[in-house]
N, C-alpha and C positions, 0 to 999 in steps of 0.2 A: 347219837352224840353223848358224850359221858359227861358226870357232872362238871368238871371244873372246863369246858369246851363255850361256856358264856360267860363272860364277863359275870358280876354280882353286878345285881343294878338294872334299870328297865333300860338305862342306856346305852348298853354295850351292847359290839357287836360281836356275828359269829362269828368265831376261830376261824381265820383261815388254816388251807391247810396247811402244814410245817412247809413240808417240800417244795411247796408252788411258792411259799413266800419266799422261801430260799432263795429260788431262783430267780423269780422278779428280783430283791434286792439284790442278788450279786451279780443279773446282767446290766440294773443300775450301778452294781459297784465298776465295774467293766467300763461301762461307759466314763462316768466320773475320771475315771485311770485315764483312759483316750483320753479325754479333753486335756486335764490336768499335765501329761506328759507331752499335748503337743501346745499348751503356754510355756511349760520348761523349754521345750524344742525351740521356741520360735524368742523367747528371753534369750539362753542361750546362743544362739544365731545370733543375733541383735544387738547384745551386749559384751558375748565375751564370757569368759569364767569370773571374772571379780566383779562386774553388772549381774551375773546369777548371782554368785556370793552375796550382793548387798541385798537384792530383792528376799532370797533362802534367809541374811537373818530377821529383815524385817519380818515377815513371814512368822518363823519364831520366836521372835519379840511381843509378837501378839495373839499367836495360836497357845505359846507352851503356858505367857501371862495369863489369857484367857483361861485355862483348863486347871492354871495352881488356884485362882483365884473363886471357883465355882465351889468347894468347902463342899463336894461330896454332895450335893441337894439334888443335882441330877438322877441320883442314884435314889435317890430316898423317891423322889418323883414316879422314880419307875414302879418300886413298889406300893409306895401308897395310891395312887390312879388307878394301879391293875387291881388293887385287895380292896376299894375304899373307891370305888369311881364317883360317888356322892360328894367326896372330893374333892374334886375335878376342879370346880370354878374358883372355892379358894386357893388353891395346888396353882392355878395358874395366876392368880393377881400375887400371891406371895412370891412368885419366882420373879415377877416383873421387880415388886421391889427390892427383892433381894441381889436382884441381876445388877441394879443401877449401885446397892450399895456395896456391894462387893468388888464393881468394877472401879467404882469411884475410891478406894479403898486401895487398888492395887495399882492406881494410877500413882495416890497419892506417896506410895512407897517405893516407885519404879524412878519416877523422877529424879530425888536426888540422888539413887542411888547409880542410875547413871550416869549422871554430873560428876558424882563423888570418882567414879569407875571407868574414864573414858572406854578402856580395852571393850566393855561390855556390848557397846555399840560401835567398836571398829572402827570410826572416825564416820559416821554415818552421819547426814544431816538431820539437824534435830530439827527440823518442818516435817522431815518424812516418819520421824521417830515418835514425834506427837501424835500425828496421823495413828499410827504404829495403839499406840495408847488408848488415842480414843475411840476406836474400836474395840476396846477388852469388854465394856458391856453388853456393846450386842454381840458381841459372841459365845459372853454367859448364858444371856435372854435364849437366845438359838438351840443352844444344851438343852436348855429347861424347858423350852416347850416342845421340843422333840423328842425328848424319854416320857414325857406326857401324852401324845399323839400317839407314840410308839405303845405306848401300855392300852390303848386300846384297840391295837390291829391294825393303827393306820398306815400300814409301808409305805401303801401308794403315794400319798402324801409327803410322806418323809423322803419317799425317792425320790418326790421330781424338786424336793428345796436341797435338795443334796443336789442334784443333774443342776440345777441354775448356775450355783457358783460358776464352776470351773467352765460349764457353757456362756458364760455372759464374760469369763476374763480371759477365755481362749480367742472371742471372738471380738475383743475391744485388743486383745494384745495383736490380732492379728491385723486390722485394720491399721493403729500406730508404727507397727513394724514396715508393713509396705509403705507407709506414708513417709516412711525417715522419722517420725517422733516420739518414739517407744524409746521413754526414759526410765530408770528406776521407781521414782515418783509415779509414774505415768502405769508403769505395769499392777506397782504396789494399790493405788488407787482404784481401779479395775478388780482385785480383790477385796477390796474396802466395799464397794459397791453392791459387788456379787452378794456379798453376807449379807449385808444389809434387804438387800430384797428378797431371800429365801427366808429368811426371819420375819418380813411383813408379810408373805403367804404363811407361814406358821401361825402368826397370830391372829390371822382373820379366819385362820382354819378352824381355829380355836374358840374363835368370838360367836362364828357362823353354825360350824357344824358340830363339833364339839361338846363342849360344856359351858362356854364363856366363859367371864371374867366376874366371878364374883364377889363378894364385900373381904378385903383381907382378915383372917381370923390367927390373932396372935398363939394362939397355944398350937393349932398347925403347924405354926411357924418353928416352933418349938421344937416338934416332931422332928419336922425336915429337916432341921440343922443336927440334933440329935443322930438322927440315923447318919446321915450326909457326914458328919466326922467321922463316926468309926467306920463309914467308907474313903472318907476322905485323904487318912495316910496314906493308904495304898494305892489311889486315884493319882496324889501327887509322886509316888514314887514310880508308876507307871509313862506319867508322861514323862521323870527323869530319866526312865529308861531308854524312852524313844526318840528324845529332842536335847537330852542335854551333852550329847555327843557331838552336836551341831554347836550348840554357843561354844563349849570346849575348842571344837577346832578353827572355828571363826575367831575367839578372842586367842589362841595363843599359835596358830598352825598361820593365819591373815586370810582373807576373805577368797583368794583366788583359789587354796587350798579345800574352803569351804565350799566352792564353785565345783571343784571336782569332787568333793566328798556329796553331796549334795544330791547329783546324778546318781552315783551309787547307792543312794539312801530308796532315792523316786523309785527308782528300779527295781530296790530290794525288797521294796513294803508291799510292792506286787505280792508277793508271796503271804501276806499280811487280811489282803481281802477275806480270802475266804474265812477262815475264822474271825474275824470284825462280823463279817456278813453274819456266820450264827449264831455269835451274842446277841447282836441286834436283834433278829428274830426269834429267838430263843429266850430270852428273859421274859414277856410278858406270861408264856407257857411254863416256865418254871416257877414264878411267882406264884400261881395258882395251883400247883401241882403237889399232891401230897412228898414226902420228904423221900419216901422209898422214891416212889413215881419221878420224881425231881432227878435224883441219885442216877438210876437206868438211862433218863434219856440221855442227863451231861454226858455219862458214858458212853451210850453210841455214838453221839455227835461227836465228842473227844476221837473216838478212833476211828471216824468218815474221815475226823481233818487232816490227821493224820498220816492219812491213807494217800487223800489227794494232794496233800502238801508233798509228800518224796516225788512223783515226778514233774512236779513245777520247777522244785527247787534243782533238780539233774538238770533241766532245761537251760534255768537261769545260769548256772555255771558255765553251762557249755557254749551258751549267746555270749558272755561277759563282753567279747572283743566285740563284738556287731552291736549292742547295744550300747558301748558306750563310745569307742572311736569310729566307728562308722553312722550310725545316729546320729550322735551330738556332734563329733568331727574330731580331727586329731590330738586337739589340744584337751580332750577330755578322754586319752585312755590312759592316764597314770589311774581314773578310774576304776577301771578291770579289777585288780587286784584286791580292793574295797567292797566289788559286789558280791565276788568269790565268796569272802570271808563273811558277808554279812547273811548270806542267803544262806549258809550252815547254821544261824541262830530261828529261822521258821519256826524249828519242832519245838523250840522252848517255847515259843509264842503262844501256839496252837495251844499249849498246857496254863500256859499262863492265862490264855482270855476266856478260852472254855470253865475252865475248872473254876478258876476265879469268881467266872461270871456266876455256877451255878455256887457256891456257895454263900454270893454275896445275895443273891436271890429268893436263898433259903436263910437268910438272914444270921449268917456268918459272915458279915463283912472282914470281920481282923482276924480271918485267918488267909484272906488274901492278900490284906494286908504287910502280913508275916513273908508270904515268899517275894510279892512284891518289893520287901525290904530287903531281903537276899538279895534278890539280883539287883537293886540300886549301889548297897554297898558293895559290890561287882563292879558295878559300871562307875563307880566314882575313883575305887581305887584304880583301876586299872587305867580311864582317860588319863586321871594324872601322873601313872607313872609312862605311858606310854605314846599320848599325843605330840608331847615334844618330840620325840625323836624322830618319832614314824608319821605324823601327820594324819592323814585321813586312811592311815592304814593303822595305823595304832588304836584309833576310836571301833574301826571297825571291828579289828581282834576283841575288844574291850567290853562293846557290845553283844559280840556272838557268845562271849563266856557268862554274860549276865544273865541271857534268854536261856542258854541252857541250864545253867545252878538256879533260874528261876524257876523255870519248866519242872525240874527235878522234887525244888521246895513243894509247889504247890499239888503236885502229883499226889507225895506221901502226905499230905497233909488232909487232900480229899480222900484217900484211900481209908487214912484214919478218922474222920470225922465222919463218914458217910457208912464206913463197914464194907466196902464194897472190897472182893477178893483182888489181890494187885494182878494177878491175871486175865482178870475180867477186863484189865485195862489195853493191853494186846490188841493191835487191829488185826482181823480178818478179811480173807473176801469178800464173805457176805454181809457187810457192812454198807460194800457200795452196792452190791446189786439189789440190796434193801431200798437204800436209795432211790435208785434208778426206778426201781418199780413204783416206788413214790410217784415220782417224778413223771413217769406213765399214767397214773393213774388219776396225778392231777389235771395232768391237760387231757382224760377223759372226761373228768367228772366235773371239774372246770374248778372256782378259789376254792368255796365253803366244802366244807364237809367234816369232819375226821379228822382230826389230827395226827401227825407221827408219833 
């Protein structure tokens, strides 16, 4: 085991291995997808395209609120817990309060500004839009003790408060749907719920096994917020990237529009996993890794995802028509077109969350910052010049040129920062069969061991 393979601390545990963890998370991610896509399925069935529409933008009314609203501490969490586990108990009673005043905070600025802005909510009912609301703090809370958990090995953990969600609202949507009473409300709620309980196995994971909840210490506080902004532009310019395609078409395209854009979206983020999956995995290892060390692995990983993203994304093209008019049903293949276009933005992704991830790791947050600004200002000008006319084919054009001029930004930006040759960036073969032999080698030798 080499040195950076144990946490610092008598608390930590040992490294699993990269590969194994991989794969446990992204056959959680996998699942997650299944459930999540057969609530859309059975919403959709149930309601129609403008009943998805409302539920899609509640959904983003408090996923995208939740994630502007978090100021970057999630990130800071990651690092200080993995470099600093003696931190741990303050790390976690600071996110509580900070979870509550940041949400409380964006509640208090989302309110009139909907009032002020009907379009923003669509003609949504404000019972269901509160609801909507008061959930942005546990959804902060949730971030925060999951990049926490996550900094010290804990996947297992983090996979199965990830598996609850979509398991507890596929399985409440699907009971009200057979019963005739799966309303908007009704499905939205079911969501509300879900988080809500993967968040109290977080925090007992935490209370329990963990580190606990110890005395809040202000000058940590300090820290987190610190670091957590110059993570934080680029955090909120990331989820503009991937959600504000959706308010765009919902406030100016109408919610049916959004209903079809929506499915293309579900569809498209498929392609989306596997790189999520090795951020995930991957930051607690790059945090402790000298900066060369750090440099190399982002690199292989970069061009694993690479690798395994061009034949998903050949796939998804060629499903377009089965996956969204025979799936979901006829009234949802103006779809097709929007998944086409969306799944050609993957390889910007791949660059954007890899690359991103390892330099905000190696504590260069703004310089992911930097491409993640690229491609917002991408994705903004382009929704507005083009969602009027084209609807949920305009956003998706919009979107695919922002993942790639992002993909592009953040590329030369590690290349420059890290030293690393721009052809060292090239995937090869033997990238995956490195992999695979990983992968062999873990289910010989079983989690612990060696790292990739």
């Amino acid at each position: 085991m080499g040195p950076d393979e144990r946490p610092h601390g008598t608390r930590g545990r040992v490294a699993p291995r990269f590969a194994a963890a991989v794969a446990s998370t992204f056959g959680t991610r996998l699942a997650v997808a299944a459930l999540s896509f057969a609530s859309i399925l059975i919403v959709a069935r149930a309601l129609g395209a403008e009943g998805r529409g409302e539920v899609a933008l509640l959904l983003t009314i408090a996923s995208v609120s939740a994630q502007l609203a978090r100021f970057g501490v999630e990130e800071a969490n990651a690092n200080l817990a993995g470099s600093e586990p003696g931190r741990r108990p303050a790390l976690a009673t600071n996110s509580v309060v900070l979870a509550l005043a940041a949400g409380a905070a964006a509640v208090c600025l989302l309110v009139p500004l909907l009032a002020a802005f009907p379009a923003l909510r669509a003609g949504l009912d404000w019972n269901v839009v509160f609801l909507a609301l008061a959930v942005i703090p546990l959804l902060i809370l949730q971030a925060y003790l999951t990049f926490i958990v996550r900094a010290d090995y804990g996947f297992a953990v983090t996979n199965v408060a990830w598996l609850i969600g979509p398991l507890l609202t596929a399985v409440v949507n699907l009971v009200l749907a057979g019963l005739g009473e799966l309303t908007v409300a009704s499905a939205f709620g079911a969501w509300v719920a879900a988080h809500a309980l993967a968040t109290v196995l977080l925090a007992i994971y935490v209370a329990r096994s963990l580190a606990g909840f110890g005395r809040p210490d202000l000058s940590l506080a300090r820290r987190m917020l610190s670091f957590g902004f110059r993570a934080y532009v680029g955090r909120v310019l990331m989820v503009g990237n991937y959600r504000v395609d959706q308010w765009f078409v919902g406030g100016i395209a109408g919610t049916r529009e959004l209903g079809l854009y929506s499915v293309a979206v579900a569809w498209a983020e498929m392609l989306f996993y596997l790189p999520t999956v090795l951020v995930l995995v991957q930051r607690p290892y790059l945090v402790r890794a000298s900066r060369e060390d750090a440099a190399a692995r982002a690199v292989r990983v970069f061009r694993i995802g690479l690798l395994l993203t061009l034949p998903a994304a050949v796939g998804i093209v060629v499903a377009a028509p089965f996956l969204c008019s025979t799936i979901f049903g006829p009234e949802f293949g103006g779809a097709v077109d929007d998944l086409r276009v969306l799944a050609l933005g993957a390889f910007g992704i791949v660059a954007l969350q890899q690359l991103g991830n390892a330099l905000t790791a190696q504590r260069r947050p703004g310089l992911a910052t930097v491409a993640a600004a690229v491609a917002f200002v991408v994705t903004i000008a382009l929704d507005v010049a083009l969602v009027a006319p084209l609807g949920g084919l305009g956003a998706a054009i919009a979107s695919t040129c922002a993942y790639v001029v992002g993909g592009l930004a953040v590329t030369f930006l590690f290349v420059r920062e890290f030293r690393v040759p721009p052809a060292g960036m090239v995937p090869r073969a033997r990238d995956v069969r490195h992999l695979g032999d990983e992968l062999r080698r873990g289910r010989r030798t079983g989690a612990t061991g060696p790292r990739t």
